[in-house]
C-alpha positions in Angstrom: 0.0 0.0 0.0 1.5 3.5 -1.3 2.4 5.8 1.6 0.1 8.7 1.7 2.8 10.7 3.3 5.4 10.0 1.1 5.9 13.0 -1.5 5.1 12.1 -5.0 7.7 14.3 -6.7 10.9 13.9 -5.1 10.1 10.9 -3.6 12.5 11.1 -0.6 10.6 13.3 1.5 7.3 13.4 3.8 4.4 15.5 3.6 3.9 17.5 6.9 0.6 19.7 7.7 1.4 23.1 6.5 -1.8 25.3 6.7 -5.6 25.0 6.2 -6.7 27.6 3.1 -9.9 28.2 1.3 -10.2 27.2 -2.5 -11.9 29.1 -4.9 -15.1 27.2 -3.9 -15.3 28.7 -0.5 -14.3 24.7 0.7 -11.6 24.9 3.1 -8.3 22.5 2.5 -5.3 21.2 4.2 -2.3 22.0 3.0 0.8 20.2 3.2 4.7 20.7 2.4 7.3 18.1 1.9 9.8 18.3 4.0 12.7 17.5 1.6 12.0 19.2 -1.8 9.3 22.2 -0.5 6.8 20.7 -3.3 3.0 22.1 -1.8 0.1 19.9 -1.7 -3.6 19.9 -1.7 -3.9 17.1 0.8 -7.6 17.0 0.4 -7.3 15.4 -3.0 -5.2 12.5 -2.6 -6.6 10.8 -5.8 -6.2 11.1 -9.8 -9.7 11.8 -10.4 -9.8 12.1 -14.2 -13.4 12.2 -14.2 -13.3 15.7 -12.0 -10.4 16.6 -14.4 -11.9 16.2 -17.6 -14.8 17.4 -16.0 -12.6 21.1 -14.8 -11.4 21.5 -18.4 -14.4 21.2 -19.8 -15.9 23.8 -18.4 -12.7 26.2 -17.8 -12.1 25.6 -21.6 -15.4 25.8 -23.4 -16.3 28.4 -26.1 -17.9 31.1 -26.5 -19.0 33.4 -29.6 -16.1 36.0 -28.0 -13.4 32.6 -28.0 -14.7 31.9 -31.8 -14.3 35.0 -33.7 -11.1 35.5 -31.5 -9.4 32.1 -32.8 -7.2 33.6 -35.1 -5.6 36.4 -32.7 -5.8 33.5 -29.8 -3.3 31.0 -32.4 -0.8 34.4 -32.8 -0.5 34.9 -28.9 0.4 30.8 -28.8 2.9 31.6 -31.3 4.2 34.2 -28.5 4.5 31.2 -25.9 6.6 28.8 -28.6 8.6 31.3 -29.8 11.3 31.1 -26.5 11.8 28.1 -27.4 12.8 27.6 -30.8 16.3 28.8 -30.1 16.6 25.4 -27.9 15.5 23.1 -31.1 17.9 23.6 -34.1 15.9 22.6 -37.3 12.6 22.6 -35.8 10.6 23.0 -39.3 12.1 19.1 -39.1 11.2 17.8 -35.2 7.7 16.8 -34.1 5.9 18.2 -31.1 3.9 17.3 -28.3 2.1 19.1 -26.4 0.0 17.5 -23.3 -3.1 19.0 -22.1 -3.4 21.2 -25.0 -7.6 21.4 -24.6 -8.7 23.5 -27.5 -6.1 22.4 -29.5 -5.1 26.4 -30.4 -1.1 26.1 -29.3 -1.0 22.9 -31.7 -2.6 25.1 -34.3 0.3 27.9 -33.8 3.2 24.9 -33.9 1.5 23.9 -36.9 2.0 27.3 -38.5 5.4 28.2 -37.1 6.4 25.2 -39.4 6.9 22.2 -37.0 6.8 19.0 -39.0 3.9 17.3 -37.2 2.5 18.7 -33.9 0.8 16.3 -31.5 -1.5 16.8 -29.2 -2.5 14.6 -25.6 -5.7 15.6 -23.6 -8.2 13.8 -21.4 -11.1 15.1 -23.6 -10.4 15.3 -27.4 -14.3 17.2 -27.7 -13.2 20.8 -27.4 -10.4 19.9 -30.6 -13.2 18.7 -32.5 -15.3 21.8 -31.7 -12.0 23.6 -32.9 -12.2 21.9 -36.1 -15.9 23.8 -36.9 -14.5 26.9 -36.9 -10.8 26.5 -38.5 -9.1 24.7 -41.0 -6.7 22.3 -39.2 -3.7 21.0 -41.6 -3.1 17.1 -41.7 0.2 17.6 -39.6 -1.8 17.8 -36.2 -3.2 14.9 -35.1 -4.7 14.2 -31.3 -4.6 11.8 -28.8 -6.2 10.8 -25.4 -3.7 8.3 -24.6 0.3 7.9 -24.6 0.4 5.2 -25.9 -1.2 5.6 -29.2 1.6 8.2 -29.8 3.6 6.6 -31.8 6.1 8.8 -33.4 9.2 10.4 -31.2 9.3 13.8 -30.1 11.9 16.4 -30.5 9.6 18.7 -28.1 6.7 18.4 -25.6 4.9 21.3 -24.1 2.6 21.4 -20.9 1.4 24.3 -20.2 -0.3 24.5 -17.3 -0.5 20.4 -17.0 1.8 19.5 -14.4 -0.1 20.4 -12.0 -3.2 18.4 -12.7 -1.3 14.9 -12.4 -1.1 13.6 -9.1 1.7 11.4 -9.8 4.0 13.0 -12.3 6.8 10.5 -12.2 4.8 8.0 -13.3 3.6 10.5 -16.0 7.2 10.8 -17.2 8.4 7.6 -17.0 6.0 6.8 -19.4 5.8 10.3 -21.5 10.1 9.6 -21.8 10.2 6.5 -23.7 8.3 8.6 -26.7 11.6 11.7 -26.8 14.2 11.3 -28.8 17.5 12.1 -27.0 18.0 16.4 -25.9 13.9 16.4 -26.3 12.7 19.9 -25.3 10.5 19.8 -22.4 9.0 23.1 -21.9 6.6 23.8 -19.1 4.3 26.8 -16.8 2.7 26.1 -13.5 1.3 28.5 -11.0 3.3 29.3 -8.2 1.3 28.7 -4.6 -1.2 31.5 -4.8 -5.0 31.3 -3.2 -6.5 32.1 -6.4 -5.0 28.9 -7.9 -5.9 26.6 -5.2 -9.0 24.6 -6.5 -10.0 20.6 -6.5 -8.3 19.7 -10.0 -4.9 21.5 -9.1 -2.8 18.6 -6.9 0.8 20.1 -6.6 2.1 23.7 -6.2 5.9 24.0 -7.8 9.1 25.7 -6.5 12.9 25.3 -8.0 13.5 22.7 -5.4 10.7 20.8 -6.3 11.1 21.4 -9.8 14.9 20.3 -9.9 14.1 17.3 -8.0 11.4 16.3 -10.5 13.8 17.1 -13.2 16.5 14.8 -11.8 14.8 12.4 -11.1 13.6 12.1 -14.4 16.4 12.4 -16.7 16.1 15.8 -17.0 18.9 19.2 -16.9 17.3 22.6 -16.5 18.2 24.7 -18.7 15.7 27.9 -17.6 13.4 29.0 -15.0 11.3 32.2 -15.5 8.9 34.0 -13.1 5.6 35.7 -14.4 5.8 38.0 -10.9 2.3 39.3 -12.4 0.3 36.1 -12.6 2.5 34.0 -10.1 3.1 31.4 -13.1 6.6 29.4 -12.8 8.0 29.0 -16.3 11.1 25.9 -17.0 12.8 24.6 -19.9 14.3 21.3 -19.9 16.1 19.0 -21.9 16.4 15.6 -22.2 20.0 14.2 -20.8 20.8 10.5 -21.0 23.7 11.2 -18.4 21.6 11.8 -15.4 20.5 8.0 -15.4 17.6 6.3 -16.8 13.8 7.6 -15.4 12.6 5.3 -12.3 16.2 3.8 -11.5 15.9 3.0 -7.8 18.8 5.0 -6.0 20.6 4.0 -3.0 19.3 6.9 -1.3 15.8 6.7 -1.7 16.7 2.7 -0.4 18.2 4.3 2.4 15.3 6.5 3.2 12.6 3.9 3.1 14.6 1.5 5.7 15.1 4.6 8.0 11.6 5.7 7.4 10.6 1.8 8.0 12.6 1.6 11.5 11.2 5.0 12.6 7.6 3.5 12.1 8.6 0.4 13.9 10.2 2.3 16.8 7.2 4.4 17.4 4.9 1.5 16.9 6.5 -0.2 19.8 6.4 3.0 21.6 3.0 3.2 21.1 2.6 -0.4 22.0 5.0 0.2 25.2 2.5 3.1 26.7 -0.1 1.6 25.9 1.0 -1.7 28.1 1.7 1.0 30.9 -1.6 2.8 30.5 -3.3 -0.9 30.8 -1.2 -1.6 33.6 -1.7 1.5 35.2 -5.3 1.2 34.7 -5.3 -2.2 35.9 -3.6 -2.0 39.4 -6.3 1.5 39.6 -8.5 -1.3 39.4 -7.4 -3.4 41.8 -7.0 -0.7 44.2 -10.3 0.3 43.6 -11.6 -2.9 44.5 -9.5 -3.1 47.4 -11.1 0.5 48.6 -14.5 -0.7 47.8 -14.0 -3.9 49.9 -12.3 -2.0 52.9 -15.4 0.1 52.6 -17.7 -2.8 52.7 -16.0 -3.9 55.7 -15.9 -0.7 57.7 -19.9 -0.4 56.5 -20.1 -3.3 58.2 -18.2 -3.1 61.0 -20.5 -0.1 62.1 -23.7 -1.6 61.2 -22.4 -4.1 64.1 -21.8 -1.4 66.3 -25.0 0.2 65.8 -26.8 -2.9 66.2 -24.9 -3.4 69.4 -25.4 0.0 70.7 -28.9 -0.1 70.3 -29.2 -3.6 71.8 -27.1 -2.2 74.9 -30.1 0.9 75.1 -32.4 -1.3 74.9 -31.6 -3.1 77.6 -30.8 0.2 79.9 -34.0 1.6 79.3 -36.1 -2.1 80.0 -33.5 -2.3 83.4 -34.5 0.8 84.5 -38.6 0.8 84.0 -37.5 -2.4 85.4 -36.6 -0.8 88.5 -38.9 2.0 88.4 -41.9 -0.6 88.3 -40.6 -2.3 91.5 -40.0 1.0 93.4 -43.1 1.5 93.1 -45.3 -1.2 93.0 -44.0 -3.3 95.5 -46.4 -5.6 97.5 -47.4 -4.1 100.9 -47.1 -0.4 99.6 
């Protein structure tokens, strides 16, 4: 059984309590930190639920007349976001990219035009691309997905933009996202920083450069860039692909290290626990006995002066009858 408490992105530290907050549904949260790479959690949601996800884009993401006549301008500000990073992929009108959680599809549509050679898209619901579809002409080179593993080509990039933070496990979202880049892949990502606005039932994880770099490393990955948006609180990293740093997943002598430590902490407090609680019985027990030992003391001294009651009475009894005993034969004695 996975370890509740056992931090998800670096996988070496624990999750402590760090604060209760309200989300932007007025529900109110706990909060937790890991102690070893700062990563922030919504402890409240400690599930994948793709249903609430796919659910939350849905509705964050759907159109309006305003979103449809603004298509065209909406594709030229995604051109703004790749832009960056075309310095970091030489040749790109020759690489293929991916981009996961790409919703209406309108960041694939600006790759597309920027000249990538195919552009991929990933999402949970692939209804809001087909919806894009009505109202502009996608080109043959972008195609969509909902799962990994009907990707079959080998990316040179992969964009999540505001993704990361949705998957509750993200190493496991790697380790299987890796095996589809080619070697010095791109991987170009935002997330919000921990802010109250941004603190809702779909959003699992709140980044930080420790956090990030951990999650990086762990993965196979060398930073390259990290950029703040000061403005909107969003945490901006670029990323490549580096076969040197080991392969996703390996199991490190550390994190080995860590889980035995953790284990004997757990079994020392456990038998801690188990130790007071021996002494509490104990304790509670010999209360017992002494209780039972007052109760019977008291049943004795109840005792002891019902007998002397009983005794003094019988002792008045026979002083009052001895002396209208005496009485009677002062005074009615024969001859008086």
């Amino acid at each position: 059984m996975t370890n509740r408490y056992i931090c998800n992105i670096c996988e070496l530290g624990r999750l402590v309590s760090l604060e209760k907050k309200l989300n932007v549904g007025g529900s109110h949260v706990d909060m937790y930190i890991c102690d070893y790479c700062f990563v922030i959690n919504n402890f409240s949601k400690q599930n994948q639920n793709l249903e609430l996800q796919e659910k939350g884009l849905i509705e964050f993401y759907k159109y309006t007349e305003e979103d449809i006549k603004n298509i065209p301008e909406n594709i030229e500000l995604c051109k703004g976001i790749i832009n960056p990073i075309l310095p970091f992929i030489p040749h790109y009108k020759d690489k293929i990219m991916l981009e996961v959680g790409c919703g209406k599809g309108l960041l694939l549509l600006a790759a597309s035009e920027l000249g990538f050679k195919k552009v991929i898209g990933l999402d949970l619901n692939l209804t809001l691309f087909a919806e894009t579809r009505k109202y502009f002409n996608v080109k043959g080179d972008v195609c969509m997905y909902r799962n990994i593993d009907d990707v079959k080509d080998r990316v040179d990039c992969v964009v999540m933009w505001h993704t990361l933070e949705h998957v509750f496990d993200p190493n496991i979202f790697l380790r299987d996202l890796v095996p589809k880049m080619n070697e010095d892949c791109i991987l170009y990502f935002q997330v919000p920083q921990y802010y109250q606005p941004y603190i809702c039932d779909t959003h699992h994880y709140f980044y930080n450069e420790p956090s990030i770099s951990a999650l990086m490393e762990r993965n196979g990955f060398k930073i390259i860039k990290i950029d703040y948006d000061t403005t909107n609180q969003f945490i901006t990293v670029v990323a490549i692909r580096d076969s040197t740093l080991g392969i996703p997943g390996d199991t490190r002598r550390e994190y080995i290290d860590y889980l035995i430590k953790t284990k004997d902490d757990h079994i020392r407090d456990l038998k801690a626990i188990i130790k007071d609680r021996d002494i509490l019985i104990d304790s509670m027990r010999k209360t017992t006995e002494r209780t039972d030992d007052h109760i019977r003391d008291l049943k004795a001294i109840i005792k002891d002066r019902d007998m002397q009651i009983d005794s003094i009475n019988k002792t008045l009894r026979w002083r009052v009858y001895e002396r209208l005993r005496r009485v009677r034969d002062l005074f009615f004695r024969p001859g008086i």
